[in-house]
PDBQT receptor file of N, H, CA, C and O in Angstrom, charges set to zero:
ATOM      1  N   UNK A   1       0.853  -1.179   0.000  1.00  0.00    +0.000 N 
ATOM      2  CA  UNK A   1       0.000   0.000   0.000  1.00  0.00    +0.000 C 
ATOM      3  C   UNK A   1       0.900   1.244   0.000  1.00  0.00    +0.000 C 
ATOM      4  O   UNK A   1       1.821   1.344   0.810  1.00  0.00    +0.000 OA
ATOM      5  N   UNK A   2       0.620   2.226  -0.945  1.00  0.00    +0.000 N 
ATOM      6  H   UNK A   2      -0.129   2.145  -1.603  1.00  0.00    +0.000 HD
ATOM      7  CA  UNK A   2       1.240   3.438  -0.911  1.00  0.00    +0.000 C 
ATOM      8  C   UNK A   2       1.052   4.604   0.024  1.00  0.00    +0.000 C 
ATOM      9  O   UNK A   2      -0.013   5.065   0.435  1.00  0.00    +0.000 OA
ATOM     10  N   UNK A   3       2.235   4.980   0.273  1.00  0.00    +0.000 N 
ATOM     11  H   UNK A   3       3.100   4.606  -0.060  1.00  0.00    +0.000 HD
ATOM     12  CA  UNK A   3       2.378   6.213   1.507  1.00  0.00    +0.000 C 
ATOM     13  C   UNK A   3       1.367   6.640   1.386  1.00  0.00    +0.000 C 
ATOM     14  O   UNK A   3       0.710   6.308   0.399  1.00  0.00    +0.000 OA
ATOM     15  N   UNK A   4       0.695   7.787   2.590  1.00  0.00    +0.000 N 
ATOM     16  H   UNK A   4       1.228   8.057   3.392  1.00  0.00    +0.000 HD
ATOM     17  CA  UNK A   4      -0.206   8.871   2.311  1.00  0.00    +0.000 C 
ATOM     18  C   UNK A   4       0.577  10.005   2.631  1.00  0.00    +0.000 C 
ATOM     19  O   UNK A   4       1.245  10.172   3.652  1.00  0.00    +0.000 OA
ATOM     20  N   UNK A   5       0.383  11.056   1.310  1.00  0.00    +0.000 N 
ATOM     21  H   UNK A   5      -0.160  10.920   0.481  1.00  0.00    +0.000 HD
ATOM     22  CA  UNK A   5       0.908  12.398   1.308  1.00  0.00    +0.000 C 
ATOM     23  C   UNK A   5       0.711  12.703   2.951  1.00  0.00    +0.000 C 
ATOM     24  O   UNK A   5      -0.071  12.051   3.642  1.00  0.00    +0.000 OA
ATOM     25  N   UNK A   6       1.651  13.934   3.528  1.00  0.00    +0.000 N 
ATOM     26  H   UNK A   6       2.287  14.464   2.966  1.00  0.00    +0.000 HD
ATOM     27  CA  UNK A   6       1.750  14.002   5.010  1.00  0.00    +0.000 C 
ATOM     28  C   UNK A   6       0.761  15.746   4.607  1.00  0.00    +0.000 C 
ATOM     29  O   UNK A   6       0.963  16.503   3.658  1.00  0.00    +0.000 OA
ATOM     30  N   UNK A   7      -0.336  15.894   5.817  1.00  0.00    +0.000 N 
ATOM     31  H   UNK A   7      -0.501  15.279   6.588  1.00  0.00    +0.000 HD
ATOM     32  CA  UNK A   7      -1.596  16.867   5.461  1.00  0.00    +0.000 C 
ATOM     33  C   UNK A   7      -0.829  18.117   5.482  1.00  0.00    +0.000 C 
ATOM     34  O   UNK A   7       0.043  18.345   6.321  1.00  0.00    +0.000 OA
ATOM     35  N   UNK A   8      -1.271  19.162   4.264  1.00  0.00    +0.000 N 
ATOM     36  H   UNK A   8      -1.979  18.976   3.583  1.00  0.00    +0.000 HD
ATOM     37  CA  UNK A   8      -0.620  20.471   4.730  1.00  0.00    +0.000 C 
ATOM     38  C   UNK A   8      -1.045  21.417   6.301  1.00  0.00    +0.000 C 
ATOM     39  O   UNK A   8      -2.192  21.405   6.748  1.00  0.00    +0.000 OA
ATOM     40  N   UNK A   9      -0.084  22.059   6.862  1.00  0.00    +0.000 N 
ATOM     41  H   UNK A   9       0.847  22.069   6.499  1.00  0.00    +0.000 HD
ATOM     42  CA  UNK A   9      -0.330  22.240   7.802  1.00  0.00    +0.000 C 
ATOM     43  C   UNK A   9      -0.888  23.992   7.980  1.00  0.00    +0.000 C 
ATOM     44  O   UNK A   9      -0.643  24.685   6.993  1.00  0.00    +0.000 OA
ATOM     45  N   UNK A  10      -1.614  24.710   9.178  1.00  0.00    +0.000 N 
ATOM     46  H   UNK A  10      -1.813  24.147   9.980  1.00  0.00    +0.000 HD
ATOM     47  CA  UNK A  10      -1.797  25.399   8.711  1.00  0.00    +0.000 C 
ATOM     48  C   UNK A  10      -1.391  26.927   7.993  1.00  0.00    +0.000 C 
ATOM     49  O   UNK A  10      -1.984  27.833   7.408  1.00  0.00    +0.000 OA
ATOM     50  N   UNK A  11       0.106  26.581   8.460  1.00  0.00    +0.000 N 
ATOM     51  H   UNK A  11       0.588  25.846   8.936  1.00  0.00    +0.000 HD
ATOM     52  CA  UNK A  11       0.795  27.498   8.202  1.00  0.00    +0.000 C 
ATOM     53  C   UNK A  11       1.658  27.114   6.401  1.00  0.00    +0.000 C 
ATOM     54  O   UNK A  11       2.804  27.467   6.124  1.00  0.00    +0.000 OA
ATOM     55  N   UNK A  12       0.788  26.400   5.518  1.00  0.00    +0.000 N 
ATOM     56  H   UNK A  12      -0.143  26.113   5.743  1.00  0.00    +0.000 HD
ATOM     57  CA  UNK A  12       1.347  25.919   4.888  1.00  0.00    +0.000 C 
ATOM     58  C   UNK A  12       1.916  26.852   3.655  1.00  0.00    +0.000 C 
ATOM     59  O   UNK A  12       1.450  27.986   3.759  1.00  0.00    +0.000 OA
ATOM     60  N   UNK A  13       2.533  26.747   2.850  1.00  0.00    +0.000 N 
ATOM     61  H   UNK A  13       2.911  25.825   2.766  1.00  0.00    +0.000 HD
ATOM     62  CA  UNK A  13       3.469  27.935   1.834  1.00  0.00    +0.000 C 
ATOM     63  C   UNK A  13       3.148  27.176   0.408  1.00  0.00    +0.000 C 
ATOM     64  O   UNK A  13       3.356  25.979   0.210  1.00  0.00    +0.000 OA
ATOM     65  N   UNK A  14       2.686  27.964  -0.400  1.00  0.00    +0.000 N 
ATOM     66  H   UNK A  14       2.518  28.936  -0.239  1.00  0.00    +0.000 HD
ATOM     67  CA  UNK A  14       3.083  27.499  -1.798  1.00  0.00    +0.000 C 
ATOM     68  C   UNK A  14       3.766  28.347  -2.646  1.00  0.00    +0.000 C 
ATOM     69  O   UNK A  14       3.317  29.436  -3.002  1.00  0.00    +0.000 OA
ATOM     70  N   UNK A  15       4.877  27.876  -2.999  1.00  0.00    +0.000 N 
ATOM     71  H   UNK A  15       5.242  26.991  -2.709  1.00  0.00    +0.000 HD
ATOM     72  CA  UNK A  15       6.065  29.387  -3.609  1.00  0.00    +0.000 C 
ATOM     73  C   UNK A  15       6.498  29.686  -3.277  1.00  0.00    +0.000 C 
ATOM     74  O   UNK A  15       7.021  30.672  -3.798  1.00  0.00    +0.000 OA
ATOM     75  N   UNK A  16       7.090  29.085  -1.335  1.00  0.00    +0.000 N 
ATOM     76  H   UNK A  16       6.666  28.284  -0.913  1.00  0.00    +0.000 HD
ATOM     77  CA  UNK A  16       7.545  30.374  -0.449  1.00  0.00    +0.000 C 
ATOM     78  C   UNK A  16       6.388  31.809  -0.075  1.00  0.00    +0.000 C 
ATOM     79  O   UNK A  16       6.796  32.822   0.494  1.00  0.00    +0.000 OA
ATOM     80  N   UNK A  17       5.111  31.647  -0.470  1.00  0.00    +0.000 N 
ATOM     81  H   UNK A  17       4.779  30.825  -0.932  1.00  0.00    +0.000 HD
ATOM     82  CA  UNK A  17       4.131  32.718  -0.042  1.00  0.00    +0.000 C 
ATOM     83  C   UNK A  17       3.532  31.970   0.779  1.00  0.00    +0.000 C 
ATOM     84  O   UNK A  17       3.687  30.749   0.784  1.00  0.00    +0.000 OA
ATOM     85  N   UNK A  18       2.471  32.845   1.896  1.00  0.00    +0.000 N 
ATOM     86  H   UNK A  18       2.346  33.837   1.892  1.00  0.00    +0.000 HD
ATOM     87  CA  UNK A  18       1.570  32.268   2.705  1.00  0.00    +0.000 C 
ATOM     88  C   UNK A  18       0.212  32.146   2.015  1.00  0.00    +0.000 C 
ATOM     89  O   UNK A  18      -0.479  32.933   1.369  1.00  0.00    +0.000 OA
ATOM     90  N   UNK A  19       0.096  30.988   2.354  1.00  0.00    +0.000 N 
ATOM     91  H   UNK A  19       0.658  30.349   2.878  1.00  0.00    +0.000 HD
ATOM     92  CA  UNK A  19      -1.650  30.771   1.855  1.00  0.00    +0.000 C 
ATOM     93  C   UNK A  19      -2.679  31.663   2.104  1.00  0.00    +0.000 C 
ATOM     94  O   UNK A  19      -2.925  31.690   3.310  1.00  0.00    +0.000 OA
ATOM     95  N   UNK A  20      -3.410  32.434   1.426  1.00  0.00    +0.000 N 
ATOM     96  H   UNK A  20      -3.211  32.412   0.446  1.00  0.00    +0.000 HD
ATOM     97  CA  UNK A  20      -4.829  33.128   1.686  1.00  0.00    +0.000 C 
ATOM     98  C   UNK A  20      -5.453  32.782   2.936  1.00  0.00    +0.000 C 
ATOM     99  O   UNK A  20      -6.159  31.780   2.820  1.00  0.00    +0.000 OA
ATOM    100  N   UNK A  21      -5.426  33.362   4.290  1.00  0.00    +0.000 N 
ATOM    101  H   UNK A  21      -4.852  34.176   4.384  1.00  0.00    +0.000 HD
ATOM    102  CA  UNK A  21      -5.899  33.052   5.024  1.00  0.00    +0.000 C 
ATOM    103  C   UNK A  21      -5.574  32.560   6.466  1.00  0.00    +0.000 C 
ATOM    104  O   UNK A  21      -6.298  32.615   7.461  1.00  0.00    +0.000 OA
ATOM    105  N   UNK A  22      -4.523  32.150   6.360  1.00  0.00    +0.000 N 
ATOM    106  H   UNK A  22      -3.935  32.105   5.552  1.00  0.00    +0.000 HD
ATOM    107  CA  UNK A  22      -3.068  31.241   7.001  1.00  0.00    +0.000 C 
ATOM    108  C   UNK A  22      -3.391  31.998   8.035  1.00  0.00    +0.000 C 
ATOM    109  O   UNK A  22      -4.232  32.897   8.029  1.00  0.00    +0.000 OA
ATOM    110  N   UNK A  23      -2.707  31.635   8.965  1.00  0.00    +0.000 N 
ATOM    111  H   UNK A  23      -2.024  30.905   8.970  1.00  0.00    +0.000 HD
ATOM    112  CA  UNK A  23      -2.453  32.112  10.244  1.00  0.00    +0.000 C 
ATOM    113  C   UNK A  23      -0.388  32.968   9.607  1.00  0.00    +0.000 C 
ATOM    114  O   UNK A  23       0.072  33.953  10.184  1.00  0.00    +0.000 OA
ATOM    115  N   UNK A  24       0.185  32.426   8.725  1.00  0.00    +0.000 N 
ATOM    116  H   UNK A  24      -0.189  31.626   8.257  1.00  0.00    +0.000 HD
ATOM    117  CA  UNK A  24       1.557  33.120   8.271  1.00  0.00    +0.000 C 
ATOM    118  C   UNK A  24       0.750  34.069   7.252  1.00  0.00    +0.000 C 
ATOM    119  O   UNK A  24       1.545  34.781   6.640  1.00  0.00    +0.000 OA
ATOM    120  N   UNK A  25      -0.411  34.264   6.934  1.00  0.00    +0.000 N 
ATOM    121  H   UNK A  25      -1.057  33.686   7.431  1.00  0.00    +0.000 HD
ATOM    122  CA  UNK A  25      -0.632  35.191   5.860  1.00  0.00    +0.000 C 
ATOM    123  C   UNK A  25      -1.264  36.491   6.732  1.00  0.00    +0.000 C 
ATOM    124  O   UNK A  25      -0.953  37.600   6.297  1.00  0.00    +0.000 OA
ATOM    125  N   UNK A  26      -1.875  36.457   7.580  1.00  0.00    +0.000 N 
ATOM    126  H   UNK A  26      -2.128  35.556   7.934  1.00  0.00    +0.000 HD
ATOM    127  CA  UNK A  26      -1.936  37.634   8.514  1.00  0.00    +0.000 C 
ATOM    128  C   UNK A  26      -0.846  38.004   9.234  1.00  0.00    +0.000 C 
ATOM    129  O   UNK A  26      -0.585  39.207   9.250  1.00  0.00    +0.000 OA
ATOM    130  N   UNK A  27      -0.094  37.195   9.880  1.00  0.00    +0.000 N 
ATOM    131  H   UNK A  27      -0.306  36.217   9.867  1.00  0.00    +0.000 HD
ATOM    132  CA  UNK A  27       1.426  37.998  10.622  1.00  0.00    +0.000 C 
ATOM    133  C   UNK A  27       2.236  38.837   9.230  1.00  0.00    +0.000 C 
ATOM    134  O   UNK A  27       2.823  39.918   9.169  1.00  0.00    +0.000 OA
ATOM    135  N   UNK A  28       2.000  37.970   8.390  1.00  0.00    +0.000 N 
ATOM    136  H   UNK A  28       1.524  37.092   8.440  1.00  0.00    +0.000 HD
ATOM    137  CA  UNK A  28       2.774  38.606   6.965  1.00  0.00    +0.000 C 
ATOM    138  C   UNK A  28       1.790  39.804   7.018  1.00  0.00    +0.000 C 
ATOM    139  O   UNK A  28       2.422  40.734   7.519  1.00  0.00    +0.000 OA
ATOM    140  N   UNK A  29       0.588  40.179   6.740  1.00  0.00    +0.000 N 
ATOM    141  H   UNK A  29       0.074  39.424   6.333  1.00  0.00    +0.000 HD
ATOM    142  CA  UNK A  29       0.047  41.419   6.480  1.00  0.00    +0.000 C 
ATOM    143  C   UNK A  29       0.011  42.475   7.802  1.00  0.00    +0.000 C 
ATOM    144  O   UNK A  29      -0.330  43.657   7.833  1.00  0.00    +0.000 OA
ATOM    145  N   UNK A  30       0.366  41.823   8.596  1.00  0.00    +0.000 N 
ATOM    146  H   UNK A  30       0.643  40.862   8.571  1.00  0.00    +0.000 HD
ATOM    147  CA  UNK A  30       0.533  42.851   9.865  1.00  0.00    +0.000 C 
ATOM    148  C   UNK A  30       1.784  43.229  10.030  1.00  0.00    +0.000 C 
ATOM    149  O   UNK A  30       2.099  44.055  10.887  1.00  0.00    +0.000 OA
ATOM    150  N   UNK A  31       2.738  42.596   9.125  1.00  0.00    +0.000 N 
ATOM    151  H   UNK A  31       2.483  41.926   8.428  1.00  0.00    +0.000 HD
ATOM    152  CA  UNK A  31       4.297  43.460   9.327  1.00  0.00    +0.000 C 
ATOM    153  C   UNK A  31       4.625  43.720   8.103  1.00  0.00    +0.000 C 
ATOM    154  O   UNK A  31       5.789  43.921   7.755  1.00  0.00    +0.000 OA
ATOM    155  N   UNK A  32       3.486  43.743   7.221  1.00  0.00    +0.000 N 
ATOM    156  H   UNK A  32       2.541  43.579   7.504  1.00  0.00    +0.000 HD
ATOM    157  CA  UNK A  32       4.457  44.029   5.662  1.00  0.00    +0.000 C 
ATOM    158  C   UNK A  32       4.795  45.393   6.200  1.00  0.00    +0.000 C 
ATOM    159  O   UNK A  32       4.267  46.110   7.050  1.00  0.00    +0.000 OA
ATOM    160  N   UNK A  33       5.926  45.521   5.371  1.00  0.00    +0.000 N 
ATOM    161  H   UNK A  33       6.355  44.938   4.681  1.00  0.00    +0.000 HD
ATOM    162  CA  UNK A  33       6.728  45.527   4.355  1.00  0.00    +0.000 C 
ATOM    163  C   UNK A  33       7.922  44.742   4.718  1.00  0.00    +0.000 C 
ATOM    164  O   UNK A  33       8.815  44.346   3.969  1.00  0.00    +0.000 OA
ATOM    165  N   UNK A  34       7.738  44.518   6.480  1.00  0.00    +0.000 N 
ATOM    166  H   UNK A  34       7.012  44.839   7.088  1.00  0.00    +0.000 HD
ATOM    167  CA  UNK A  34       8.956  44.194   7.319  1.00  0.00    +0.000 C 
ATOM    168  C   UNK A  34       8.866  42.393   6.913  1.00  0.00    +0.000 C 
ATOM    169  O   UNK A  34       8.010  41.948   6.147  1.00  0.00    +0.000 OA
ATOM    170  N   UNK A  35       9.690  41.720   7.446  1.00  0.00    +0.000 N 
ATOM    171  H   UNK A  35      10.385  42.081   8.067  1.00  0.00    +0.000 HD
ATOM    172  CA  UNK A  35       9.893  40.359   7.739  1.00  0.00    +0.000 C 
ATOM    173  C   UNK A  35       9.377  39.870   8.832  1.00  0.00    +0.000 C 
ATOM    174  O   UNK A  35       8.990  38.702   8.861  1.00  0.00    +0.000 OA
ATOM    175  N   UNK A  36       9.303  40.576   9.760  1.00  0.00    +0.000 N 
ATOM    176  H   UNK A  36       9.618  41.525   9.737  1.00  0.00    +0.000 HD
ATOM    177  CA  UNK A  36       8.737  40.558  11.361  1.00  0.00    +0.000 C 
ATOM    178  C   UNK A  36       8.650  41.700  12.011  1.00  0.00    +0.000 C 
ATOM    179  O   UNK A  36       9.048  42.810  11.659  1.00  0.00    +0.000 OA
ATOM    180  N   UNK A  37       7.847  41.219  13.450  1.00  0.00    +0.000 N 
ATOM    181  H   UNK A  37       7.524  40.318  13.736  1.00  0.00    +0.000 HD
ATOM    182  CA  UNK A  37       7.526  42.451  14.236  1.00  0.00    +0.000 C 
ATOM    183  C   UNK A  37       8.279  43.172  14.595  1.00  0.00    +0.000 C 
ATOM    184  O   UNK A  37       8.244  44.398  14.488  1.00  0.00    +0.000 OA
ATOM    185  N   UNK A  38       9.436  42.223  15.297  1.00  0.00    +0.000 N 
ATOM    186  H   UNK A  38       9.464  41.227  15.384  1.00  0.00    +0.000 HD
ATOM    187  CA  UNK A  38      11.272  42.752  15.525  1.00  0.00    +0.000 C 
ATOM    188  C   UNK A  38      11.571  43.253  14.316  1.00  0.00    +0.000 C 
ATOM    189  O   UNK A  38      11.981  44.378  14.601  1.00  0.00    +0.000 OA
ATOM    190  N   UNK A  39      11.622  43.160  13.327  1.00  0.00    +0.000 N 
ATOM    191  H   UNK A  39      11.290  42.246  13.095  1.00  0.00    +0.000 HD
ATOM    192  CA  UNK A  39      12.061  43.946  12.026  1.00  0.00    +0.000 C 
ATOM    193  C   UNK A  39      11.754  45.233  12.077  1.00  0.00    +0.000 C 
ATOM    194  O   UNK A  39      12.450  46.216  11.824  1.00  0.00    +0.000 OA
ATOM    195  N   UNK A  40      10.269  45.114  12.545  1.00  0.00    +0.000 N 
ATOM    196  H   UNK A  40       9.704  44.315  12.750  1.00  0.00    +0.000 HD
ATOM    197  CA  UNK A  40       9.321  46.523  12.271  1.00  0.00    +0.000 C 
ATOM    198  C   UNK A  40       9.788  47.393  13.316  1.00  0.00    +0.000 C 
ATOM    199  O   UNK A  40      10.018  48.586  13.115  1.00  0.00    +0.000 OA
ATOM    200  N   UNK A  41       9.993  46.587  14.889  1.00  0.00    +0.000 N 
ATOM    201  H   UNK A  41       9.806  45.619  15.052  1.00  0.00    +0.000 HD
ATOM    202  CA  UNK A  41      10.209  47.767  15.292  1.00  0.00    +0.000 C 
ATOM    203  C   UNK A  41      11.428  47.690  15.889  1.00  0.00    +0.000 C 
ATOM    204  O   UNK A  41      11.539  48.087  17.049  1.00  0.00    +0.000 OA
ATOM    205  N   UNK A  42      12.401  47.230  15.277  1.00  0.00    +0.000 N 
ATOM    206  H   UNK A  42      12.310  46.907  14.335  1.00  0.00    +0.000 HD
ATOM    207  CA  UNK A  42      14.086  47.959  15.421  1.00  0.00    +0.000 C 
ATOM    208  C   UNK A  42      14.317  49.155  14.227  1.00  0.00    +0.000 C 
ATOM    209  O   UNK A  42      15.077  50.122  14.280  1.00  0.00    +0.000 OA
ATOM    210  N   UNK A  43      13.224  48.676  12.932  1.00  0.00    +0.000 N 
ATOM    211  H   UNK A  43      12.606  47.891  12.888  1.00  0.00    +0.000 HD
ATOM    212  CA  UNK A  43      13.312  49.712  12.556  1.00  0.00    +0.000 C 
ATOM    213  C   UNK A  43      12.342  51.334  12.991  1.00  0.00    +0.000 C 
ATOM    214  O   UNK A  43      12.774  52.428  12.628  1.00  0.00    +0.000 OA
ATOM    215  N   UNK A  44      11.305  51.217  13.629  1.00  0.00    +0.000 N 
ATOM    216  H   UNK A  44      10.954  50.328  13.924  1.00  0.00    +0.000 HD
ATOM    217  CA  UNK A  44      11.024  52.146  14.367  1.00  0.00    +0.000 C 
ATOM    218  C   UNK A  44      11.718  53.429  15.053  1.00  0.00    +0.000 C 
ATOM    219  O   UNK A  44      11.851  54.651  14.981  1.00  0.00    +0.000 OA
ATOM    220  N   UNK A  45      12.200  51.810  16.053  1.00  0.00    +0.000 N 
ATOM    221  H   UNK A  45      12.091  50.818  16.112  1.00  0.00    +0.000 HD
ATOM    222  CA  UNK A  45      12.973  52.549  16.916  1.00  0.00    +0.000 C 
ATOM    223  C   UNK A  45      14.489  53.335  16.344  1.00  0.00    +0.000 C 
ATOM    224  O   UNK A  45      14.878  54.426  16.761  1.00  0.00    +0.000 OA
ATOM    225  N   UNK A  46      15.105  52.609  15.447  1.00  0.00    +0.000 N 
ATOM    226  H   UNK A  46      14.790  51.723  15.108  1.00  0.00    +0.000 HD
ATOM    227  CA  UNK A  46      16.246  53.486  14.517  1.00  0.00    +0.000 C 
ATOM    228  C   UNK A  46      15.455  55.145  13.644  1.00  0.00    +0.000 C 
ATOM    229  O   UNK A  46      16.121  55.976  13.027  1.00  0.00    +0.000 OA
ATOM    230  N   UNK A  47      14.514  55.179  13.783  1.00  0.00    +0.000 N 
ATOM    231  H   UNK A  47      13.972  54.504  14.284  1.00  0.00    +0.000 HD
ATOM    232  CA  UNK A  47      13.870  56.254  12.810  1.00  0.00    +0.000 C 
ATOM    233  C   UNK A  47      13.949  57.564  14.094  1.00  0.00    +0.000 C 
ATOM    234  O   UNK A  47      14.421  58.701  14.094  1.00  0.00    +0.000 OA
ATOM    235  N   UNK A  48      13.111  56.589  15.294  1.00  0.00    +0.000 N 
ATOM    236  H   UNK A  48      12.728  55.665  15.295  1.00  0.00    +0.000 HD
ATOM    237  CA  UNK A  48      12.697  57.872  16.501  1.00  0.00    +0.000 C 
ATOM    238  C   UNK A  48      14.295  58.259  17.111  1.00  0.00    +0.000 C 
ATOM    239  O   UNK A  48      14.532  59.368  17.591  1.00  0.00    +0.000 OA
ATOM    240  N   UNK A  49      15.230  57.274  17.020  1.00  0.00    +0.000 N 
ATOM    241  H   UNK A  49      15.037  56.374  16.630  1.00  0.00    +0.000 HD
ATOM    242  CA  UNK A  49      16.361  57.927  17.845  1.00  0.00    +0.000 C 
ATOM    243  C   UNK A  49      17.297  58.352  17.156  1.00  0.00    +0.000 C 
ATOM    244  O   UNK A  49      18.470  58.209  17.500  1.00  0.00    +0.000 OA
ATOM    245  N   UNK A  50      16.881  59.027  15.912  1.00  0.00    +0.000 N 
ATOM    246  H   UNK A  50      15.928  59.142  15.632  1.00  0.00    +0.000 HD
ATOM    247  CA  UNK A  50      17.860  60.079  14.849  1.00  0.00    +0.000 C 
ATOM    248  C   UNK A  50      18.638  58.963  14.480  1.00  0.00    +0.000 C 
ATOM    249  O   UNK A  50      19.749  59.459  14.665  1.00  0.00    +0.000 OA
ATOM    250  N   UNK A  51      18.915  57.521  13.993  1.00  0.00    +0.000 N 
ATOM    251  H   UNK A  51      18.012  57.118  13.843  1.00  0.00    +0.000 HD
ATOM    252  CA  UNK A  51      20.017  57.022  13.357  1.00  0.00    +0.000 C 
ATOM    253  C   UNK A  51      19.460  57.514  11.828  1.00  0.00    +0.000 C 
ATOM    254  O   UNK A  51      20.288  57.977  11.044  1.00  0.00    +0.000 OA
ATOM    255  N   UNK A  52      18.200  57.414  11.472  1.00  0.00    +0.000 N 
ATOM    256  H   UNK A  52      17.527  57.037  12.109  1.00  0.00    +0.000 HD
ATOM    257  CA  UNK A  52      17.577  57.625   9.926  1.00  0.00    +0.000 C 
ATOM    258  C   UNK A  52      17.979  59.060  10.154  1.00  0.00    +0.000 C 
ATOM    259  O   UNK A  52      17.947  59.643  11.238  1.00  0.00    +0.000 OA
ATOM    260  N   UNK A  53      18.551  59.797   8.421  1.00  0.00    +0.000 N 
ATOM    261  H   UNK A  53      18.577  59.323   7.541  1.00  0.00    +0.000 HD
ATOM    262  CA  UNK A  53      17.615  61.219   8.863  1.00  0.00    +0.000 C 
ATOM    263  C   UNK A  53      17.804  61.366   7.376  1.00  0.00    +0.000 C 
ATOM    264  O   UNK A  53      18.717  60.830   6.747  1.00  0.00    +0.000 OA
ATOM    265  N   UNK A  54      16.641  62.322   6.741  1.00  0.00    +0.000 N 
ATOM    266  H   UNK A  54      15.899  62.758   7.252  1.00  0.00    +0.000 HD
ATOM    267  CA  UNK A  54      16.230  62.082   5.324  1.00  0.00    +0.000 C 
ATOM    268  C   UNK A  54      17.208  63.320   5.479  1.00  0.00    +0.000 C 
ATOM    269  O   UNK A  54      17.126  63.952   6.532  1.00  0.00    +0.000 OA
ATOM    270  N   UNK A  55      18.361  63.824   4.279  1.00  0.00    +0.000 N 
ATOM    271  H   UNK A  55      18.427  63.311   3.423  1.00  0.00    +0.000 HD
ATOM    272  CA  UNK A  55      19.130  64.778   4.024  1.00  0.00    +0.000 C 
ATOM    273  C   UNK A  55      18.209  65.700   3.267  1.00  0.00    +0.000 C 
ATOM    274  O   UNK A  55      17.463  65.511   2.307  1.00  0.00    +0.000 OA
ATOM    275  N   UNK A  56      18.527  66.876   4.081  1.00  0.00    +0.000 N 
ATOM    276  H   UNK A  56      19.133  67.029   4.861  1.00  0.00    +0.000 HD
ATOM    277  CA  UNK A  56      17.922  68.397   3.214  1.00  0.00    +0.000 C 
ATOM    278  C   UNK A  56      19.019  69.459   3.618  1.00  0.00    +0.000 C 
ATOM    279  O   UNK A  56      20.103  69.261   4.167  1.00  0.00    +0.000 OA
ATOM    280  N   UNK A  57      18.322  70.883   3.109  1.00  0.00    +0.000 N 
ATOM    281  H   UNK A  57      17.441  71.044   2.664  1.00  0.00    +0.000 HD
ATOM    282  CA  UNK A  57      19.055  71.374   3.262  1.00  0.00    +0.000 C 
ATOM    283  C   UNK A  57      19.178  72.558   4.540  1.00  0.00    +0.000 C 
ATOM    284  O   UNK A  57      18.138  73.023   5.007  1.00  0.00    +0.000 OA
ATOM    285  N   UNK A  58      20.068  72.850   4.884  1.00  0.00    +0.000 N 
ATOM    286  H   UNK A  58      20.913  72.472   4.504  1.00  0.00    +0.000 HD
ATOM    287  CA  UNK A  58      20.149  73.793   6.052  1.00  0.00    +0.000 C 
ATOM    288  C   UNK A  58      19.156  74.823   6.392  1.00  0.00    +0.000 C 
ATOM    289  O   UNK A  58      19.010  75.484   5.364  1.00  0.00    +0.000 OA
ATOM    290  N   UNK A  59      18.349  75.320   7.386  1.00  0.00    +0.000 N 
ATOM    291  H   UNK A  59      18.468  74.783   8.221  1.00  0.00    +0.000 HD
ATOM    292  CA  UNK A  59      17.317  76.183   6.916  1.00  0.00    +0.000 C 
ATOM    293  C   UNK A  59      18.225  77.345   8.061  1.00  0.00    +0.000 C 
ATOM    294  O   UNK A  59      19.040  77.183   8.969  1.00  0.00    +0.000 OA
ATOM    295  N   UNK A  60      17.736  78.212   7.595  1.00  0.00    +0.000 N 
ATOM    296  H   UNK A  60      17.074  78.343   6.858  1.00  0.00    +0.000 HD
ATOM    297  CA  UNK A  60      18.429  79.757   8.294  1.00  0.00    +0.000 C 
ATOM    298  C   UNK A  60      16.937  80.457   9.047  1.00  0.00    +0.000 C 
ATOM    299  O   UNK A  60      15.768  80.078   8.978  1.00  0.00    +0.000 OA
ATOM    300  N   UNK A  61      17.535  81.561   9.728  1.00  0.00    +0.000 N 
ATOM    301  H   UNK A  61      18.485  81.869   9.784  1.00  0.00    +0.000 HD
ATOM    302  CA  UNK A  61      16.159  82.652  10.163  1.00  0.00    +0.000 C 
ATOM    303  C   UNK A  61      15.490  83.281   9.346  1.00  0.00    +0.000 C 
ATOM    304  O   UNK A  61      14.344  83.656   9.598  1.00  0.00    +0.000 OA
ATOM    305  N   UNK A  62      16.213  83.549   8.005  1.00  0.00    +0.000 N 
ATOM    306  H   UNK A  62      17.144  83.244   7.801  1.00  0.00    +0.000 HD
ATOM    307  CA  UNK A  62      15.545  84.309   7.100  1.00  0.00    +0.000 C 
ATOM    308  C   UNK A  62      14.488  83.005   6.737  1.00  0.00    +0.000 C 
ATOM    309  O   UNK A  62      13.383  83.088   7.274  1.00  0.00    +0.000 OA
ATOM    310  N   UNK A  63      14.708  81.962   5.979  1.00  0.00    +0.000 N 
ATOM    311  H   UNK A  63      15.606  81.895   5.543  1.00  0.00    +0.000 HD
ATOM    312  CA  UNK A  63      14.133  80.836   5.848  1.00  0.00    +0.000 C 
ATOM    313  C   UNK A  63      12.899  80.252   6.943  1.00  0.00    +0.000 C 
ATOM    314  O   UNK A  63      12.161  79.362   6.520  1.00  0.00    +0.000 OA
ATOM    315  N   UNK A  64      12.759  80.624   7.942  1.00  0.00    +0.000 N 
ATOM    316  H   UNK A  64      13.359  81.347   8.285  1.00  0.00    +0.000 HD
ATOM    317  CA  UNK A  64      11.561  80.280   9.114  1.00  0.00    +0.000 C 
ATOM    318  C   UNK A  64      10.572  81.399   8.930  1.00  0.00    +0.000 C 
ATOM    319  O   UNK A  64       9.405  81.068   9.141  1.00  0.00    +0.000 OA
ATOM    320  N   UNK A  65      10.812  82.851   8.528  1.00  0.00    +0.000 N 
ATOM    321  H   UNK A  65      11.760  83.120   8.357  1.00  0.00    +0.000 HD
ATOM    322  CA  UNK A  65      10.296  83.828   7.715  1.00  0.00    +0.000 C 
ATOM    323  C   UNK A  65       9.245  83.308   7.224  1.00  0.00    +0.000 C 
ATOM    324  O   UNK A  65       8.547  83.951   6.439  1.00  0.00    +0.000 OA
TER     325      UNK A  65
């Protein structure tokens, strides 16, 4: 008698994506864009404690004018 395929589970992947519905397809939509929550918020926290800073340019007093 031949094996029986072993059942997909519910975290199951086709493609490396999470299945519609998954319990990995909501953690995935609750941290996109990130990989994880720790992803999301080390990067957070790098944004709030000045390591990010988008470059512009110097503003002066005349400039707050």
């Amino acid at each position: 008698m031949p094996a029986k395929p072993p059942k997909p589970t519910p975290a199951a992947t086709r493609a490396g994506k999470a299945l519609p519905g998954s319990a990995a397809s909501r953690r995935a939509a609750a941290t996109a864009p990130f990989c994880s929550a720790r992803c999301r918020d080390v990067d957070l926290n790098r944004w709030l404690s000045g390591r990010y800073v988008i470059p512009g340019k110097e503003t002066t007093a005349e400039d707050a004018e």
